[in-house]
C-alpha positions in Angstrom: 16.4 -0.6 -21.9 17.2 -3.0 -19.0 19.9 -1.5 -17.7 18.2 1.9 -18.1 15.3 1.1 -15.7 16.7 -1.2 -13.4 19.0 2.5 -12.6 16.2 3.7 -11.1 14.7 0.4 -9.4 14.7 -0.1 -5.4 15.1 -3.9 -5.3 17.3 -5.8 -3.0 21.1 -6.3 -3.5 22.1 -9.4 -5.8 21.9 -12.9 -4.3 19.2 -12.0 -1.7 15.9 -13.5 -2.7 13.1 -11.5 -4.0 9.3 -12.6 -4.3 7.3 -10.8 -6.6 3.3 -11.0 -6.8 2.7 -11.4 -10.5 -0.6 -11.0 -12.1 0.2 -10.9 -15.6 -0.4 -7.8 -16.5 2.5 -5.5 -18.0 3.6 -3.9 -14.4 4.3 -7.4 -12.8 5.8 -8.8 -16.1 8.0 -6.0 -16.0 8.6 -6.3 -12.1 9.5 -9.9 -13.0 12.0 -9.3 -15.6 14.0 -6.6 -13.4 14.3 -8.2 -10.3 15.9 -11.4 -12.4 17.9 -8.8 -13.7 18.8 -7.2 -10.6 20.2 -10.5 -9.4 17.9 -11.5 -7.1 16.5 -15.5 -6.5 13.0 -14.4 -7.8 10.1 -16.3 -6.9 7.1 -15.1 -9.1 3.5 -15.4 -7.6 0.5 -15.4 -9.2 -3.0 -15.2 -7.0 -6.3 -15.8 -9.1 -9.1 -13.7 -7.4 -11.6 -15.8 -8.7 -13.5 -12.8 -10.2 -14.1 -14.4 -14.2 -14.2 -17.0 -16.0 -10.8 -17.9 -17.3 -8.5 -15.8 -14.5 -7.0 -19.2 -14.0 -5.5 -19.8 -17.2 -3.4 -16.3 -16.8 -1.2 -18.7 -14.1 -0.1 -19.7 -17.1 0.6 -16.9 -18.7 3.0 -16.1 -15.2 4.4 -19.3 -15.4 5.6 -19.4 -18.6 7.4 -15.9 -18.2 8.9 -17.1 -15.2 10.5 -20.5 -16.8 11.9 -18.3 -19.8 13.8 -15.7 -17.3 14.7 -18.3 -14.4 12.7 -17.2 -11.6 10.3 -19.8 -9.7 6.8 -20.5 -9.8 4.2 -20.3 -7.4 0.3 -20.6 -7.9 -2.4 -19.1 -5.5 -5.6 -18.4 -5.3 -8.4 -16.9 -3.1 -12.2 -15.8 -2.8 -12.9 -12.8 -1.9 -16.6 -13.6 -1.0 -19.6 -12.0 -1.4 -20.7 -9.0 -0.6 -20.0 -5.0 -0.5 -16.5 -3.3 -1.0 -15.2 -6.4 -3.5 -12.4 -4.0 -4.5 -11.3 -3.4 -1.0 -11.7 -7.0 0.1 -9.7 -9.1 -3.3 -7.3 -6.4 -2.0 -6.9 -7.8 1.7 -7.5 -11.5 0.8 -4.7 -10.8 -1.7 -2.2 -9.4 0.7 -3.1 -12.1 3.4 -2.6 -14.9 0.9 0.7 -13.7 -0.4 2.4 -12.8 2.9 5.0 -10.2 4.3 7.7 -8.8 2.2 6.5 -9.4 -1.5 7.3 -7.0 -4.0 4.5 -5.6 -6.3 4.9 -4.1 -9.8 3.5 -0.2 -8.6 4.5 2.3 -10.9 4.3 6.3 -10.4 1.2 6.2 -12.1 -0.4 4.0 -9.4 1.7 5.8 -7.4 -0.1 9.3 -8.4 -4.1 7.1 -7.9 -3.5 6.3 -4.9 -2.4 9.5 -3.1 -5.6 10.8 -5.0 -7.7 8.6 -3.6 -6.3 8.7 0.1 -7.4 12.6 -0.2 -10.5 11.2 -1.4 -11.0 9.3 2.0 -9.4 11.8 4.1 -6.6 10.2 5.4 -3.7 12.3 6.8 0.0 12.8 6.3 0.9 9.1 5.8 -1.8 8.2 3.4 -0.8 11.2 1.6 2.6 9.9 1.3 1.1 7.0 -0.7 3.2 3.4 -1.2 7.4 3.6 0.3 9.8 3.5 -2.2 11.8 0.2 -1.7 12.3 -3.1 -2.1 8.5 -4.1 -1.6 7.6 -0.9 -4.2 11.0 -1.4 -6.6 8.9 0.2 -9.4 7.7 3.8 -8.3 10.3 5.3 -10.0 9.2 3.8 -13.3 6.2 5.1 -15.8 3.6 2.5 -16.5 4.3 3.3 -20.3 8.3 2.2 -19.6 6.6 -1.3 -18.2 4.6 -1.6 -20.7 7.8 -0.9 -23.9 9.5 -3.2 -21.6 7.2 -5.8 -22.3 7.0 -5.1 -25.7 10.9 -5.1 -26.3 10.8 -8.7 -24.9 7.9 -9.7 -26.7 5.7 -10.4 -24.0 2.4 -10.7 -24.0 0.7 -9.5 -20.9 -2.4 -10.2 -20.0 -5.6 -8.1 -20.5 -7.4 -7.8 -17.1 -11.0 -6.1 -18.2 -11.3 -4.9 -14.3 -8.9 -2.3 -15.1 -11.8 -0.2 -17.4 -14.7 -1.2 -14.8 -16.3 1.7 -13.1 -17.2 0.1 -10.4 -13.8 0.4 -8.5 -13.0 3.6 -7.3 -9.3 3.4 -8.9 -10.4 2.7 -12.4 -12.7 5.9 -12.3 -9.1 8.0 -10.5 -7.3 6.7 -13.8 -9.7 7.1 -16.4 -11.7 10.4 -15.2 -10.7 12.3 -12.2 -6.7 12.5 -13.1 -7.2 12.8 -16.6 -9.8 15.8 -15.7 -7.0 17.3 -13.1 -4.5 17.2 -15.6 -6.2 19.1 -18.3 -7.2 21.7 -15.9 -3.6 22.0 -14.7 -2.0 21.6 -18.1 0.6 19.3 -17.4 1.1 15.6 -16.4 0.6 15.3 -12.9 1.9 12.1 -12.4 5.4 13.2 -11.4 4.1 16.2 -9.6 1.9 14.0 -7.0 4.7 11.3 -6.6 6.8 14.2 -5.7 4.2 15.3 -3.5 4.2 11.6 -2.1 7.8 11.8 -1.4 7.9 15.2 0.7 5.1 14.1 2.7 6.5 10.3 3.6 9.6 12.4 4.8 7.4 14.5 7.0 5.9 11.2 8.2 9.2 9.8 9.5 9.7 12.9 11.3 6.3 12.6 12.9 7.2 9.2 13.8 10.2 9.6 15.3 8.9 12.8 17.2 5.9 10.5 18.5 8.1 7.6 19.3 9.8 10.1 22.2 6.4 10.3 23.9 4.7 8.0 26.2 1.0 7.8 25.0 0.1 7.0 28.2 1.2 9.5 30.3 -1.9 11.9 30.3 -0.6 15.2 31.4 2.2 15.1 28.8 0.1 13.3 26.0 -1.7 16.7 25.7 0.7 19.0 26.8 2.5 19.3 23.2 1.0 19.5 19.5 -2.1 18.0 18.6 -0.4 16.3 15.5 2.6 14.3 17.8 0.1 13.0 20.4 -2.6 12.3 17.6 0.5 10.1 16.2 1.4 8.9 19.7 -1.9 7.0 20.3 -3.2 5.9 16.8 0.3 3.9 17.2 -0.5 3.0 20.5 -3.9 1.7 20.2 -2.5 0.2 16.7 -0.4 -2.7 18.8 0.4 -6.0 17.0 -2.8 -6.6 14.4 -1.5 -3.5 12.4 -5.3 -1.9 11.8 -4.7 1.8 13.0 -8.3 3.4 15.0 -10.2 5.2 13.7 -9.6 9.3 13.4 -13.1 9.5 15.9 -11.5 6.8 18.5 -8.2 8.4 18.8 -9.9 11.7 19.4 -12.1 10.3 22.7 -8.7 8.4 23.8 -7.4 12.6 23.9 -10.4 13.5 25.8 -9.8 10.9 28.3 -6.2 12.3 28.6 -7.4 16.0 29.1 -10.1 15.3 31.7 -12.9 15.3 29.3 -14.4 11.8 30.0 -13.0 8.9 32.9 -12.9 6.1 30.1 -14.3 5.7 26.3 -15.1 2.5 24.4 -13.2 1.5 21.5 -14.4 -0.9 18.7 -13.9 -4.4 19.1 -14.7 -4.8 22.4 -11.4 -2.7 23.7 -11.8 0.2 26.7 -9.5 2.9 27.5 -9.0 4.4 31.1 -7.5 7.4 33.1 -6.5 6.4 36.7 -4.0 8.5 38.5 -2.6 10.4 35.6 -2.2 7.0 33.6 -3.8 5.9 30.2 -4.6 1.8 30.7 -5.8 0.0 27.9 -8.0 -3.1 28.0 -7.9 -6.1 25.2 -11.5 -7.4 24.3 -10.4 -10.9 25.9 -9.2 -9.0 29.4 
């Protein structure tokens, strides 16, 4: 069974080493077991969230999977704070706290939630493509029901995390109601068709990209002279910079109207301005 999945995993080449966020649950158990498998130096991670009582004995749950397949141990935690959104912000506290590079246990499945609920928020041709298969996403290929057999070949016990049946965050309702409701309507198991779906569009993306890198975002006159959809591209990635928090769809718009005459300058949030003097975009930082 082994052998069989790892086939169709994306993690890095043998010897090279590999941290993995585990939380316990079947998908990271199973993302733990693979990459030792794979070869890698595996360094499991556990976060606790904080969220219930008892989330901080399921380190020990990680830990003792980790010592019985050879992989290090590291214990985190974080607090995600009062306050609106909790889903989205355990999600960014989570990702802050583990760092770059660390491989998560996403299956198709999650794969298939969260293109579903990018078109839920509107996002374009890169939030339709959903997560990159690789060796941050090693999994996408996989079937949560493989991770889960996995687990049960091994006799693991994963942990039961009761956030995954409560309505209150928008994935757990994309799971439970809307894709089940999709996939009765369509007759089939979608799953595989929106991961395929994923994959077209991520090619697209590159494309997009690599059209978008050719143009200089802020040379005005040829900023608008060609599609809509390349210079769109051209200054969400310019305006983007170093923090990695792309503008909004409504602030890359008035950066186009100051490139087509419309307005002289527009306001951006966070204190940031953007100009048109002598046929050239300038962009100001809130501390300039």
């Amino acid at each position: 069974m082994v052998a069989d999945l790892l086939a169709r995993c994306t993690f890095p080449e043998r010897g090279a080493p590999c941290r993995v966020a585990v939380s316990g649950g079947a998908d990271s158990l199973a993302l733990l077991v693979l990459a030792v498998a794979a070869g890698c130096e595996v360094t499991a991670l556990h976060v606790d969230h904080g969220l219930r009582p008892g989330s901080a004995a399921e380190a020990d749950v990680v830990a003792a999977a980790a010592g019985r397949f050879g992989a290090d141990f590291i214990s985190l935690s974080i607090d995600p704070g009062e306050g609106p959104n909790l889903e989205a912000r355990a999600r960014v506290a989570r990702k802050e706290v583990l760092g770059p590079g660390v491989a998560t246990g996403h299956t198709a499945d999650d794969q298939a939630e969260t293109v579903l609920i990018n078109l839920l928020r509107g996002a374009g041709v890169d939030g339709l493509a959903g997560m990159r298969r690789g060796p941050e996403h090693p999994l996408l290929d996989l079937r949560r029901s493989e991770t889960a057999g996995l687990c049960a070949a091994l006799g693991l016990h994963p942990v039961n995390d009761p956030t995954n049946t409560d309505t209150r965050f928008v994935r757990v309702r994309i799971r439970h109601e809307l894709l089940p409701l999709c996939e009765e309507i369509a007759g089939r198991d979608l799953v595989p068709v929106l991961a395929r779906q994923a994959d077209l569009l991520a090619g697209d993306a590159e494309v997009l990209a690599a059209v978008a890198d050719l143009l200089n975002p802020t040379e005005a006159a040829r900023l608008v002279a060609g599609p809509e959809t390349v210079a769109r591209r051209s200054v969400r990635r310019w305006l983007t910079g170093d923090d990695g928090y792309p503008p909004s769809q409504a602030a890359v718009e008035r950066v186009l109207d100051v490139a087509r005459k419309r307005f002289r300058a527009t306001e951006l949030p966070g204190g940031r301005r953007v100009w048109r003097s002598a046929g050239q975009l300038h962009r100001s930082e809130p501390d300039s």
